[in-house]
C-alpha positions as CSV (number, residue, x, y, z in Angstrom):
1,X,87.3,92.8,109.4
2,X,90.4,93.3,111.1
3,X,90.6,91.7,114.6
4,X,94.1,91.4,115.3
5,X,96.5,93.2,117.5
6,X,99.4,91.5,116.2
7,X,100.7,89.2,113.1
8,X,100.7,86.2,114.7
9,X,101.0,82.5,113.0
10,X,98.5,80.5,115.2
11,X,98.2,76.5,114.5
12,X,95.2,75.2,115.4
13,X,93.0,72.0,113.5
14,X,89.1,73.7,115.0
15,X,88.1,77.0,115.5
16,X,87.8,77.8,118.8
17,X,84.4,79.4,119.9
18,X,84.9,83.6,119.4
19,X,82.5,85.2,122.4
20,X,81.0,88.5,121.4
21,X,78.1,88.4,124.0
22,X,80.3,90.8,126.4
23,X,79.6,93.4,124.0
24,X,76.5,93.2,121.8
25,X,72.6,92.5,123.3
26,X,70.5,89.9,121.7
27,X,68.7,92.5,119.2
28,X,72.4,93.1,117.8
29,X,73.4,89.4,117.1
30,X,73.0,90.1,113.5
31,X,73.8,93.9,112.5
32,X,76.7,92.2,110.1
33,X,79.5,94.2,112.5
34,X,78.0,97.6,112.4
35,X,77.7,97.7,116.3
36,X,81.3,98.1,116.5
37,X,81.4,101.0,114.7
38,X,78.9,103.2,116.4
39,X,79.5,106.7,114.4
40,X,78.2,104.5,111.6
41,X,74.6,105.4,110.9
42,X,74.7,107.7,113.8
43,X,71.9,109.7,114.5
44,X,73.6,112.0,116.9
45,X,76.5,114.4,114.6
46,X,78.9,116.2,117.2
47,X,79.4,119.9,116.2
48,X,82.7,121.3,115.3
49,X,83.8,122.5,119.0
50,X,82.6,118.8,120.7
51,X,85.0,117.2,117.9
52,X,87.4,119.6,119.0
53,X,87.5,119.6,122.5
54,X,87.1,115.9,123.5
55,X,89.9,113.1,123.6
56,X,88.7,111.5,120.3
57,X,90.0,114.6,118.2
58,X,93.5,114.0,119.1
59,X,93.2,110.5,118.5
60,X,91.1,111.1,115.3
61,X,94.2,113.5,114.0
62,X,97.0,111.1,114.8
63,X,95.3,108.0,113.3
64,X,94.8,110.7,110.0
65,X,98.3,111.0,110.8
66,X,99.0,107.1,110.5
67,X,96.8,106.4,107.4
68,X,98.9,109.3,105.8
69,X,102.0,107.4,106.4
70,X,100.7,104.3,105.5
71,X,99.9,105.6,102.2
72,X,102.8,106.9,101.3
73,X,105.3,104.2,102.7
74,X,104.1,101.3,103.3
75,X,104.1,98.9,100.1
76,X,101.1,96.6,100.7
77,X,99.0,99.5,101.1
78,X,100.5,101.3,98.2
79,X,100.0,97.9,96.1
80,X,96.3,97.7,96.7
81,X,95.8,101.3,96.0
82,X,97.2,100.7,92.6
83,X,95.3,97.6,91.9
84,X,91.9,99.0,93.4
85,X,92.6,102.0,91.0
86,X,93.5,99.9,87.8
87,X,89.8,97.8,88.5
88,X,88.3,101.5,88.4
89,X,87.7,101.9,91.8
90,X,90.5,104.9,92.7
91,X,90.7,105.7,96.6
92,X,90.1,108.9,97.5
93,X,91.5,109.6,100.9
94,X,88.5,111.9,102.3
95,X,86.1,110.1,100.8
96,X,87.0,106.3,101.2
97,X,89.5,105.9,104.9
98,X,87.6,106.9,108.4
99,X,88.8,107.1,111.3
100,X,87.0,106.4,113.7
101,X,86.2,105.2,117.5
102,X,84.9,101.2,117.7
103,X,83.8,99.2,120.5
104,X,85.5,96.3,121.7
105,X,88.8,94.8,120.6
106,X,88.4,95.3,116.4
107,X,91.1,97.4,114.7
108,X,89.2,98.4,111.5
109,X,86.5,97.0,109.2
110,X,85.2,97.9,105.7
111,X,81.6,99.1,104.8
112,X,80.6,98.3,101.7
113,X,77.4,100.2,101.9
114,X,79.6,103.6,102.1
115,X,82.7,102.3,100.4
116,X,84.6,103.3,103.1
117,X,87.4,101.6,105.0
118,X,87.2,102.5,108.8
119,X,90.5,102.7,111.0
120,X,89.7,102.0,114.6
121,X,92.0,105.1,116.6
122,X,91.4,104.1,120.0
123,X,92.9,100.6,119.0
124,X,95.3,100.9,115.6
125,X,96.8,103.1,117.3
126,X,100.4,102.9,116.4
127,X,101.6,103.1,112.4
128,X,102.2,99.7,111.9
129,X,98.7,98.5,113.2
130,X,97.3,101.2,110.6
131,X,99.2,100.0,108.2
132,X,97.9,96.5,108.3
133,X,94.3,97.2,108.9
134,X,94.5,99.8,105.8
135,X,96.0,96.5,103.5
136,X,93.7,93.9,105.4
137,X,90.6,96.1,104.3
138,X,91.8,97.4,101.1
139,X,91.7,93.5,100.1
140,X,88.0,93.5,100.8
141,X,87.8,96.4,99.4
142,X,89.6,95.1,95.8
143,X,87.2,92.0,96.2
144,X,84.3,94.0,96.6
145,X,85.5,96.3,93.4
146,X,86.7,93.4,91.4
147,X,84.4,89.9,92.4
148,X,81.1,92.6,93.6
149,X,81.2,90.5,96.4
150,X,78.1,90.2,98.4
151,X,79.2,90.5,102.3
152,X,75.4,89.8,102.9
153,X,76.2,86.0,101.6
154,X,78.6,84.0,104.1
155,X,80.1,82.6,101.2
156,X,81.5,85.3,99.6
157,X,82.6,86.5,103.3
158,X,84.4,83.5,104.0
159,X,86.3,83.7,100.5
160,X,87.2,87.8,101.2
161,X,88.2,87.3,104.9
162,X,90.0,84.1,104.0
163,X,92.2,85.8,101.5
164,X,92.6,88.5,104.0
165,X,94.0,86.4,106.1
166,X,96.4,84.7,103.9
167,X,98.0,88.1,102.8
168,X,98.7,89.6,106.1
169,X,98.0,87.6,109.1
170,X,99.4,84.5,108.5
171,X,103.0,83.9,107.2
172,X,105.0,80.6,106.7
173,X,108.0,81.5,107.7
174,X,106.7,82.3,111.5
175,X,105.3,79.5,111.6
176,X,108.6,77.8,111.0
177,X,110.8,79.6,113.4
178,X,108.4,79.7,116.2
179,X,108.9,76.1,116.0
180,X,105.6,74.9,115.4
181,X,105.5,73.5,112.4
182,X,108.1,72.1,109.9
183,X,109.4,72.1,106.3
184,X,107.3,68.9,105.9
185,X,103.9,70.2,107.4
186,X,104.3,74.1,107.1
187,X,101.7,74.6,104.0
188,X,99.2,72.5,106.3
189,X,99.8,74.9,109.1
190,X,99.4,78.0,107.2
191,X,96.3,76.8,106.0
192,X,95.3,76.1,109.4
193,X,95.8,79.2,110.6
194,X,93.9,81.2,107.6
195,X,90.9,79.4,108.6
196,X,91.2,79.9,112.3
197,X,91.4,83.9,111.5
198,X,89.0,83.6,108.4
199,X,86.4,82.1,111.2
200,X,86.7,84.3,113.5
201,X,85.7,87.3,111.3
202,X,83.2,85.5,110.3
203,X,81.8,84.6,114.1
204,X,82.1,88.4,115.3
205,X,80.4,90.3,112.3
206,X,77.3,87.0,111.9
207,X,75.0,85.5,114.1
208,X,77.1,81.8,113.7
209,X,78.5,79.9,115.3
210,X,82.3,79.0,115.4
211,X,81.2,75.3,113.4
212,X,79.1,76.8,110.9
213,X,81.8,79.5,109.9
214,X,84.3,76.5,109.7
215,X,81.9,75.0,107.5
216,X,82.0,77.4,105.0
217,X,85.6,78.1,105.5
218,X,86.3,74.7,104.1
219,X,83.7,74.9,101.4
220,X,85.1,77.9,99.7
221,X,88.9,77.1,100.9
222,X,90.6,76.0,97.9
223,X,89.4,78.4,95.5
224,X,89.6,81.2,97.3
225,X,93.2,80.4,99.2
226,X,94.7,79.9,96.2
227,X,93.3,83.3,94.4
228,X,96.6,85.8,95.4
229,X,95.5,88.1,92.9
230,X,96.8,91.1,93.1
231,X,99.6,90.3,95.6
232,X,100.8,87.3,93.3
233,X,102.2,85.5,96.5
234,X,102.3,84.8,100.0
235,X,104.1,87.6,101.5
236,X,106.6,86.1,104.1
237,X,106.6,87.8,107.4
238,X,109.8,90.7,108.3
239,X,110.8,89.9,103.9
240,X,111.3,92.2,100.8
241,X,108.1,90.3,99.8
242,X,105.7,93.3,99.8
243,X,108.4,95.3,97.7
244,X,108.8,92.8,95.3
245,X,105.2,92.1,94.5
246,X,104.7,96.2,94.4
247,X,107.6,96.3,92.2
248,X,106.2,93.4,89.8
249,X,102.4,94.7,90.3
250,X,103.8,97.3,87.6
251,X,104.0,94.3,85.0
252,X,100.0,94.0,85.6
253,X,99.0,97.7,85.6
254,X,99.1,98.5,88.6
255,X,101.0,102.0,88.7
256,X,100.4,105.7,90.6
């Protein structure tokens, strides 16, 4: 799950508690993040000329707009199209990227029951925000097409969301010139910070607690850090990383 409004390169040695009370009752503390995304499993279908004539249409066509973009210029989504379509599991624009309104402060999320990515447009609103949501939830997506990750086990959410996070929210070289960590410490810091954003997934989509989702965090870390498959690196924030690895991702099948 997406959950960022920003790329930001947080330090931090505990998770701090991630409070999703102000939004879902008791009797939805464990719907696995589907009560953010309440046009899933709707049983209420607008017509045509609701769709039409309300304020979501316009956002609904510009974030269709975005995702369009996106996919035809942006190079981590473009690499995790090709990789998701050399595992056999081709993305079909109509079929596999929704848009549509969430609750709360989420940008987008990925539902494996309908193999669908969903693009939050009253919150990713602008290209950039699409962009990264589309890339954060292609790499569950690739995990789910690749590993058959089960998001029902916390482990194998933890490993997803944790390599989510390394890819595109956490980036050693912000680290360094925000000042808050050095040459010495940095890879210590950029782990700290994939764990901090790999938790809070975690706390907002299960019914756990900030402590248990570091607990498994650091149980699966290691493996699952280290697994850059099928970026092949770190991408560095504002680099020529993303073309480069889009570029070499040729080398490994991964073409139109």
């Amino acid at each position: 799950m997406d959950n960022t409004n920003e790329d930001k390169t947080k330090s931090t040695n505990d998770a701090s508690p991630f409070d999703t009370s102000k939004y879902k009752s008791s009797e939805q503390s464990e719907d696995h993040g589907y009560y953010f995304y309440p046009e899933r499993g709707s049983t209420k279908v607008k017509t045509f000329w609701e769709n039409l004539w309300t304020e979501g249409r316009g956002k609904k066509f510009k974030c269709e707009a975005n995702v369009t973009w996106c996919i035809e210029n942006n190079p981590m989504v473009k690499l995790m199209m090709r990789a998701l379509k050399s595992r056999g599991c081709e993305v079909n624009l109509r079929r596999h990227i929704a848009c549509e309104p969430c609750i709360g402060y989420v940008n987008g999320g990925f539902d494996p029951s309908a193999n669908q990515v969903v693009i939050c447009q009253n919150t990713a609103k602008k290209k950039w925000q699409c962009c990264n949501v589309l890339a954060h939830e292609f790499i569950h997506a690739f995990d789910y097409c690749r590993a058959k990750v089960d998001f029902m086990d916390l482990r194998h959410l933890a490993c997803t969301e944790i390599r989510a996070a390394n890819f595109m929210h956490c980036s050693f070289m912000a680290a360094f010139s925000a000042g808050v960590t050095s040459p010495v410490n940095i890879k210590e810091k950029h782990a700290d910070c994939v764990k901090h954003q790999a938790v809070k997934s975690m706390v907002i989509v299960r019914n756990v607690s900030s402590e248990e989702a570091m607990e498994i965090v650091n149980s699966v870390f290691d493996k699952c850090y280290n697994d850059l498959e099928p970026v092949g690196r770190i991408p560095r924030k504002a680099s020529r990383d993303p073309h480069r690895a889009l570029i070499e991702g040729q080398m490994y099948g991964y073409t139109n």
